[in-house]
matplotlib code that plots the C-alpha trace (Angstrom):
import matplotlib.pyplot as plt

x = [1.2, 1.3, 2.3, -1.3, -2.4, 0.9, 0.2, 2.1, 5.5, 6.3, 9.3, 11.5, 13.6, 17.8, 20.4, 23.8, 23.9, 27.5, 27.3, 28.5, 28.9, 26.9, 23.8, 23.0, 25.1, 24.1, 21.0, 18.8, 15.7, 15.1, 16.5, 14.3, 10.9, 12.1, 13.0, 9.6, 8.3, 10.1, 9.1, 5.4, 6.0, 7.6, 4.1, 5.5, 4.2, 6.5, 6.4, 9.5, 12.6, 15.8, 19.1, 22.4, 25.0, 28.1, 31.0, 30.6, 29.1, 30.3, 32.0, 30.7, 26.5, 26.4, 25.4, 26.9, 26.6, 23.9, 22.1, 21.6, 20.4, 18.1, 17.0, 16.2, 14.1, 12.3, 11.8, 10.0, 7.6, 6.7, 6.4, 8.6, 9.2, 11.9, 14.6, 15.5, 19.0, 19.1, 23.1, 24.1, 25.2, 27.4, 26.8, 28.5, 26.8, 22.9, 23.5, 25.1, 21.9, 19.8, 21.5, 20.9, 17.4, 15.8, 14.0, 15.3, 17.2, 17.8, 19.3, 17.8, 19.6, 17.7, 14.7, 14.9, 15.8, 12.9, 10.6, 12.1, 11.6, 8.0, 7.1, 9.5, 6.5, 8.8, 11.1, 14.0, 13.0, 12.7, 16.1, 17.7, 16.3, 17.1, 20.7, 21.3, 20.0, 22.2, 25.5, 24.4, 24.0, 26.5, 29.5, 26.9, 26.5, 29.6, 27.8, 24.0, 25.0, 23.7, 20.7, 18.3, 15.1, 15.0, 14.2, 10.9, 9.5, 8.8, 10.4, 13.7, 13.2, 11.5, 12.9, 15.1, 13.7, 14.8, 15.6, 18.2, 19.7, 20.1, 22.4, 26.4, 28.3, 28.9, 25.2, 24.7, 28.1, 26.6, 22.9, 24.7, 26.5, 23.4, 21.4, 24.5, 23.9, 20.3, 20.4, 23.1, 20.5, 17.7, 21.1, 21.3, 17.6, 17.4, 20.5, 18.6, 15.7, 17.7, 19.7, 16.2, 15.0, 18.3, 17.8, 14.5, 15.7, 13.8, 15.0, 15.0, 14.1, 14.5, 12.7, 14.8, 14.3, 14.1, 11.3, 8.0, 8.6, 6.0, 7.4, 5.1, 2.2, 4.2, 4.7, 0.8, 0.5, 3.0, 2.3, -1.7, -0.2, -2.0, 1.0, 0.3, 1.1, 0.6, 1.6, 4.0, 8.3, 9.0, 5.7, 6.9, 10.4, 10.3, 11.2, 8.6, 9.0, 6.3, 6.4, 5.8, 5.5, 6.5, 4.8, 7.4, 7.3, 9.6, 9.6, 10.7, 10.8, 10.0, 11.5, 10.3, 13.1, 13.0, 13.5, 16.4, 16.9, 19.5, 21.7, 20.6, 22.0, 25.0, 24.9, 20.9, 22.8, 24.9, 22.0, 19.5, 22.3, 21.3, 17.6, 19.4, 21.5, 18.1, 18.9, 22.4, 22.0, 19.0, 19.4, 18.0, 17.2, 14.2, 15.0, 12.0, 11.7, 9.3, 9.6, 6.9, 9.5, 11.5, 14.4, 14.6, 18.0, 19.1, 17.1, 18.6, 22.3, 21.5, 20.2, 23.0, 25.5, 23.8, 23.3, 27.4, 27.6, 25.7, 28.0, 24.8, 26.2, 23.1, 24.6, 20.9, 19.4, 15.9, 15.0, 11.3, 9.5, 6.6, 3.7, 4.0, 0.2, 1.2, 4.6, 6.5, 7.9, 11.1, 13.6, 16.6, 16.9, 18.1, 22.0, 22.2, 23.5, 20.5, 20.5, 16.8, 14.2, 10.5, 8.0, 5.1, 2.2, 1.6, -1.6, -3.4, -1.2, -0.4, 2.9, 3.1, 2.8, 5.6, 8.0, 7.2, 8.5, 11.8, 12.0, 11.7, 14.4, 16.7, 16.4, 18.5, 17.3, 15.3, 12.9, 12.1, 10.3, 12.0, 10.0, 11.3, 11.2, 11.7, 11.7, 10.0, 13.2, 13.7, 10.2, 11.9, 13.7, 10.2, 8.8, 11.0, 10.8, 7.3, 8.5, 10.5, 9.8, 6.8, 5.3, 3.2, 2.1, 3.0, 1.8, 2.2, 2.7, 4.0, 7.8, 7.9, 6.6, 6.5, 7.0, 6.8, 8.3, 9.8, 13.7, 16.1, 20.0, 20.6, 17.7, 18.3, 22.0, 20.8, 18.3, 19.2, 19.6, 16.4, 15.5, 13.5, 12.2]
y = [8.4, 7.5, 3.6, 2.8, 4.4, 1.8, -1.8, -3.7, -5.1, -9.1, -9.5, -12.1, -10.6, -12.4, -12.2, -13.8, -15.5, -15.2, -16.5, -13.7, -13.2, -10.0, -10.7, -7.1, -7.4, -10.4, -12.0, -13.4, -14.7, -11.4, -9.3, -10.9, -10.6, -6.8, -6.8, -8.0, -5.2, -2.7, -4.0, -3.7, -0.4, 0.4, -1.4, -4.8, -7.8, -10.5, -13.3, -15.4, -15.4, -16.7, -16.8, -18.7, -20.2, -18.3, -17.0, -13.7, -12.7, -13.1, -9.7, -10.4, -10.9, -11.4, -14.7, -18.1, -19.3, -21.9, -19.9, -17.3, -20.1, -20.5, -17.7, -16.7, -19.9, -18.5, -15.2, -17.1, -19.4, -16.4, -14.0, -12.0, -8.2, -7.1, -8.5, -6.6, -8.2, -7.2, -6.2, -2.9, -3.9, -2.4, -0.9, -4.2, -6.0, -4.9, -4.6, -8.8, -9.6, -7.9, -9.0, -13.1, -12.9, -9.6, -8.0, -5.0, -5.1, -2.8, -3.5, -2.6, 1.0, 1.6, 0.6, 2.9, 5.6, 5.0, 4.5, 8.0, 9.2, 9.0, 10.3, 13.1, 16.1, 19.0, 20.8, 19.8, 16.4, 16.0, 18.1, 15.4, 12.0, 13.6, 14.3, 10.8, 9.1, 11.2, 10.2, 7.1, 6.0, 8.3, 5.7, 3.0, 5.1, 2.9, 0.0, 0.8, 3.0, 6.7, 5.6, 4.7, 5.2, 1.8, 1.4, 2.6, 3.5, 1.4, 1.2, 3.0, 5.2, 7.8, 11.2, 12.5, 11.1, 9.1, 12.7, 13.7, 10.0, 10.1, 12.9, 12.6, 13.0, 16.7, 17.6, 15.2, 16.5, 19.8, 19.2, 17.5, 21.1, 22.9, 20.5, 20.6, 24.9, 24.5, 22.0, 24.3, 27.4, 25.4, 24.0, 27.7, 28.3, 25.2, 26.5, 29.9, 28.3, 26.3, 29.2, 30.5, 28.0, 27.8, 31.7, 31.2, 28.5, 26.0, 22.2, 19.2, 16.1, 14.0, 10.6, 8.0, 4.8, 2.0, 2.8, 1.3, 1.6, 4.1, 7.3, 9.6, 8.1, 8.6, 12.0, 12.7, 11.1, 14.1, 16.7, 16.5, 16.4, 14.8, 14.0, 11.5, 7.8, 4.3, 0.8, 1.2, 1.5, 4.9, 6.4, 9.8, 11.6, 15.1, 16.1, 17.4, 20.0, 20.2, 21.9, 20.5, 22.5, 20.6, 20.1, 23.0, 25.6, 25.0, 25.1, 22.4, 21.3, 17.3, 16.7, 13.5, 11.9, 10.0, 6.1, 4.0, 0.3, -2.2, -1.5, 2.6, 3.9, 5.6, 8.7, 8.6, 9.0, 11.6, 13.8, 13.7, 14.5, 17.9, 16.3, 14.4, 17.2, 17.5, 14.4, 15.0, 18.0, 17.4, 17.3, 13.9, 11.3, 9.1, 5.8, 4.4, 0.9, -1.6, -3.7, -6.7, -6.9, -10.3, -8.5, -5.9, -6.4, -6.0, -2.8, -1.8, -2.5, -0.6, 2.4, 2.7, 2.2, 5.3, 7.6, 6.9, 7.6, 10.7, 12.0, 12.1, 14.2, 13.8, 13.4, 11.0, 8.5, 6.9, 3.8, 4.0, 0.2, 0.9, -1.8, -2.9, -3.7, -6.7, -7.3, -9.8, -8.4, -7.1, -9.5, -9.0, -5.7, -5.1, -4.1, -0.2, 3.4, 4.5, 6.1, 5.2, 2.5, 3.0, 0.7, 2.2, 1.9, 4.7, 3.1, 2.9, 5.6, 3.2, 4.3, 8.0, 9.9, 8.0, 8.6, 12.3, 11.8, 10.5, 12.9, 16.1, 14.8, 13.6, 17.3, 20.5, 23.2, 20.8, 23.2, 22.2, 23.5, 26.3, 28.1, 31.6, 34.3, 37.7, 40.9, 43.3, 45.2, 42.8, 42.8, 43.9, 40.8, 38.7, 40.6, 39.8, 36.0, 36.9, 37.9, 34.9, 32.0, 30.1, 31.1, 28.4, 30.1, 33.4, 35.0, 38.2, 37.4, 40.0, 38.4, 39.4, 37.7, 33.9, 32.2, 28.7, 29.0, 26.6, 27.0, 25.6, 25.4, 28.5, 30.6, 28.8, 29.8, 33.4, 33.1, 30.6, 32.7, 33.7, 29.5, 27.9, 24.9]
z = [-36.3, -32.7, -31.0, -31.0, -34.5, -36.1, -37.0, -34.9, -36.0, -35.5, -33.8, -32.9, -29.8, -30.1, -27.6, -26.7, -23.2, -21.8, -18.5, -17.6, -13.2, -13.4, -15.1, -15.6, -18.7, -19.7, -21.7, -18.8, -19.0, -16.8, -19.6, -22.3, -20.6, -19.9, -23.8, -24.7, -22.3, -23.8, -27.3, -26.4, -25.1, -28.7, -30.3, -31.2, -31.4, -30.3, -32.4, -31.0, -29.2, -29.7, -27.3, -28.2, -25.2, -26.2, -24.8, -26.7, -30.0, -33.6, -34.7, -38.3, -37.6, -33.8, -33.9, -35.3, -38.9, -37.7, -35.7, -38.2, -40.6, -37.8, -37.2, -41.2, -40.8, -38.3, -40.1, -42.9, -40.5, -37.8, -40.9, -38.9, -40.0, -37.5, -35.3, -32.0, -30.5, -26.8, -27.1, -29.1, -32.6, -35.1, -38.3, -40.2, -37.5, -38.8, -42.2, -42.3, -40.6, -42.6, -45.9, -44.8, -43.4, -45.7, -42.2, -40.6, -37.7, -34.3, -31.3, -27.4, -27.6, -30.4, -29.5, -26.1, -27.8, -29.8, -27.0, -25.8, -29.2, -28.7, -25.1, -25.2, -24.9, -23.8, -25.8, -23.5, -24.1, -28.2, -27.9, -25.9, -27.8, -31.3, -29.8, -28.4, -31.8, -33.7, -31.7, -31.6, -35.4, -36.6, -35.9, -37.5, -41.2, -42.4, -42.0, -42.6, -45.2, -46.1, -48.2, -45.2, -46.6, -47.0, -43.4, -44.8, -41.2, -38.2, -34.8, -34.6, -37.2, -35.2, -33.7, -35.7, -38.4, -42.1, -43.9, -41.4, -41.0, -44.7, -44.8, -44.9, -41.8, -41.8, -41.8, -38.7, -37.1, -37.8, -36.3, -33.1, -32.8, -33.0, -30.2, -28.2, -27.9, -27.9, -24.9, -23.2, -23.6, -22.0, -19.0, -18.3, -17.7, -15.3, -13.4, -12.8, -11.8, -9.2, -7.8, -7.5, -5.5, -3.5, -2.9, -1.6, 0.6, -0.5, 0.2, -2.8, -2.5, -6.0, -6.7, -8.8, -9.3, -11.7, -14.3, -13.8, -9.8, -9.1, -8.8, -10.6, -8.6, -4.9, -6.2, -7.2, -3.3, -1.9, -3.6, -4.4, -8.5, -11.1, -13.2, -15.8, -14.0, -15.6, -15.8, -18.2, -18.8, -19.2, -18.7, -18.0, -19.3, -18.9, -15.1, -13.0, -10.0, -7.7, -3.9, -0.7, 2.5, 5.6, 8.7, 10.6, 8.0, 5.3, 1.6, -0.1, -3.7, -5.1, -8.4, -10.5, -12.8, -16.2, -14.7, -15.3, -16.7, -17.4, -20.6, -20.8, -24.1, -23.0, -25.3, -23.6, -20.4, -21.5, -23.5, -20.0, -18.0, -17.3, -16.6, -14.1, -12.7, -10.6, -9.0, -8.5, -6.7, -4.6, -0.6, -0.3, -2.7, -2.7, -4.2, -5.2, -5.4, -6.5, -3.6, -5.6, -8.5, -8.2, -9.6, -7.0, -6.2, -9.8, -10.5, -6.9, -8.7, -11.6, -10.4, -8.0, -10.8, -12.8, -9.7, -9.0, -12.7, -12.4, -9.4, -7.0, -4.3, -1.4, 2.0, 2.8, 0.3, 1.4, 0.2, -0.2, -0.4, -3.2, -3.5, -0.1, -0.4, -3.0, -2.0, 0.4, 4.0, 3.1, 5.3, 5.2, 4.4, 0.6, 0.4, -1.1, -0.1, 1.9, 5.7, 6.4, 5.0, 4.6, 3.4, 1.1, -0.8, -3.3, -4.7, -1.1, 0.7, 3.2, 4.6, 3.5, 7.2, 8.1, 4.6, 5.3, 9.0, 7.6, 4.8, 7.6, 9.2, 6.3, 4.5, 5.9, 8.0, 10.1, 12.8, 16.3, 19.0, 21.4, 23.9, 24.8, 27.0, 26.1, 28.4, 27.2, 26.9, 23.9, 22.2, 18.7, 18.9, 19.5, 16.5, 14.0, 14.9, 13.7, 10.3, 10.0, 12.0, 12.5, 15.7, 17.7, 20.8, 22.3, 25.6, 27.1, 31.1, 33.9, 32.9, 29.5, 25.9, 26.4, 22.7, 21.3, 18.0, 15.3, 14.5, 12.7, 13.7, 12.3, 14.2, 17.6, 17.5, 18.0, 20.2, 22.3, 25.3, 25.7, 25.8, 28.5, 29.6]

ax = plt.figure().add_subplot(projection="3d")
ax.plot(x, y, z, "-o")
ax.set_aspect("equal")
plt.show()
C-alpha cells in the first residue's frame, strides 16, 4: 500500500525550542512548517502542534511533566493517532511517551527515513534506506523493546519492515553486514562507470541543493530529460546521469543528487554517501537554490555544512538562482562558497543560455578558437586535428592549409606554432 492508498494518520507535530543561536538546530517556526511538509509528504494529517520554551529536553520523555499532561489531553480532543517530535528521541524516550498518552510515537529521523523508505525505486536506493533504518533503531531496541508488532503499521514502520525489526540484535547486526557488501558491490560498479567516464574524457557537473529547489526540473531544462519533477520534498532519490555536449565539442556528464534538509538522519548521510560521491567528485558543482524560499540563507547553510561533510572537492561551485520568475532581485548577494552567480528560471527557461555560458567556462578542458597555418609539408599534422579536434573552417590557399579549429590547453600547447592572427 502506497502514501496515497493509506488513510491518513492525525498528528500532532512536538518540538523543544532552545533558543538556540543557530536555528538550524533548533525548533523554529521554520522547522515546524517544514515538519508538517514532511509529514504530508509521509501522508499525515496534521491535527495540531505543540512546542515548549526550554533550555533542552527532558532525558526521561522529552518534554516536561505538564506538558506531557498536555499533550495526552490533546491526544484525546484531536483524536490524535501519532506524535512526530521534530528532535531524534531515544528508545526510553518513545516508549515513556507512548506509555502516558497510548499513541505511537517517532521522531523527524524517522519519519525521513520513512519518506525515503518509500521513493527509493532503484536497487541502490532500497539497499541504502533499509541500511540507515537498521543503524538507526538498533541503539533504540532497549527502549522500544523487541516485540514491535505492536506498531501495527503506519508511518515509520516501512522499509525494512516489522518482521526484521522484531528480531534480536544479532540478526539485525547480521543484515547490516550483508547491506554493507551489497552496497560496496553496487560502490564498485559506480567507480567503473566513473573511471569510464574519466577515460572518455568526459567533464561532471553535479546539481545539489536543498530539496524542493528545482533541480530535477533544471536538469530536464539541460539535458532535454524527462526525469520525474514535482512540487514536492524529496521527489526524486536515486541519482540520475544524463550527458550534455557543449557548445565547443566536449562531452560532459550532469548528475542529479538526492536533496538535502535541516536535521538529515546521520546514518542517512552515511548509507547515500556513495550516491553522493557523485557530487564530491564532480568538476563543478551546481548549487541550486530556491532563490523564492524565505529561508534561503538557511537551506544555503545547510547544504554547505553537508557538501563540507561530504569532502566536495570541486575547484568551482555556481550558485544557480532558481524561480527567478516569482522571486525577489537577489540584493545583496547571498554569502556561500561559489566563484560565479547566475540567476534562473527552470520553469520558463529564463536564464539557461547564460548558466551554460558560465558552466563552459567553470568545467576543465575549456576550447577556444585558434586559427592555423600549416605548410603543406605538415598536412599530417592538419589531418589528425581532424580526428580529434573540432574543426570550424579550413581552406586550402597557395600558403598552405588555413584552419579554424577549437582547442583546449592541452591541444594548443602543441600546435601553437603554427598559430596566426
Amino acid at each position: 500500500m502506497n502514501i496515497e492508498e493509506r488513510q491518513a494518520e492525525r498528528a500532532i507535530l512536538c518540538g523543544v525550542h532552545r533558543d538556540l543561536p543557530d536555528p538550524v538546530n533548533d525548533t523554529t517556526d521554520e522547522t515546524v512548517a517544514e515538519l508538517r511538509e514532511l509529514a504530508k509528504t509521509a501522508g499525515a494529517e496534521v491535527v495540531g502542534v505543540m512546542v515548549q520554551n526550554k533550555d533542552h529536553p527532558e532525558t526521561a520523555a522529552y518534554f516536561g511533566e505538564g506538558k506531557l499532561e498536555e499533550l495526552r489531553a490533546a491526544v484525546a480532543e484531536l483524536g490524535a493517532d501519532l506524535l512526530i517530535f521534530d528532535d531524534e528521541l531515544t528508545g526510553s524516550q518513545i516508549r515513556n511517551i507512548e506509555d502516558l498518552t497510548g499513541v505511537r510515537v517517532i521522531d523527524r529521523s524517522t519519519l525521513i527515513l520513512d519518506i525515503f523508505a518509500s521513493r527509493a525505486r532503484s536497487k541502490e536506493g532500497k539497499i541504502q534506506v533499509e541500511l540507515a533504518q537498521l543503524r538507526y533503531n538498533l541503539p533504540r531496541l532497549v527502549g522500544l523493546g523487541t516485540e514491535l508488532s505492536r506498531l501495527g503499521g503506519g508511518i515509520g514502520t516501512r522499509g525494512p519492515g516489522e518482521t526484521k525489526l522484531e528480531s534480536d540484535r544479532r540478526h539485525i547486526r547480521r543484515r547490516i553486514e550483508a547491506l554493507e557488501e551489497q552496497l560496496r558491490e553496487v560502490e564498485r560498479h559506480r567507480d567503473l562507470l566513473r573511471n569510464r567516464r574519466d577515460k572518455d574524457g568526459a567533464v561532471t557537473a553535479a546539481l545539489v541543493g536543498y530539496t524542493n529547489a528545482g533541480k530535477s526540473t533544471l536538469m530536464n531544462r539541460l539535458t532535454g530529460s524527462n526525469i520525474f519533477a514535482a512540487d514536492m520534498l524529496f521527489a526524486t532519490l536515486d541519482p540520475t546521469v544524463r550527458p550534455l555536449e557543449l557548445s565547443d565539442g566536449r562531452n560532459a556528464v550532469i548528475v542529479d543528487t538526492v536533496g538535502f534538509i535541516r536535521k538529515l538522519p546521520h546514518h542517512l548521510i552515511k548509507a547515500f554517501r556513495s550516491t553522493l560521491e557523485e557530487a564530491a567528485e564532480a568538476d563543478v558543482l551546481l548549487h541550486v537554490i530556491d532563490a523564492s524560499d524565505p529561508e534561503m540563507q538557511t537551506h544555503i547553510a545547510v547544504a554547505d555544512s553537508l557538501l563540507e561533510e561530504l569532502g566536495c572537492k570541486a575547484a568551482r561551485t555556481i550558485a544557480v538562482f532558481n524561480k527567478s520568475d516569482i522571486a525577489p532581485p537577489l540584493s545583496p548577494r547571498p554569502r556561500g562558497r561559489y566563484t560565479d552567480y547566475v540567476s534562473v528560471s527552470a520553469a520558463t527557461g529564463e536564464g539557461l543560455d547564460r548558466l551554460l555560458e558560465v558552466l563552459e567556462d567553470a568545467l576543465p578542458g575549456k576550447k577556444r578558437e585558434v586559427s592555423l597555418l600549416f605548410p603543406y609539408s605538415d598536412s599530417g599534422d592538419a589531418a589528425r586535428l581532424h580526428a580529434t579536434e573540432v574543426v570550424l573552417e579550413e581552406e586550402y590557399t597557395n600558403l598552405g592549409i588555413k584552419m579554424r579549429i577549437l582547442a583546449d590547453e592541452s591541444v594548443y600547447s602543441r600546435i601553437k606554432n603554427w598559430e596566426i592572427q
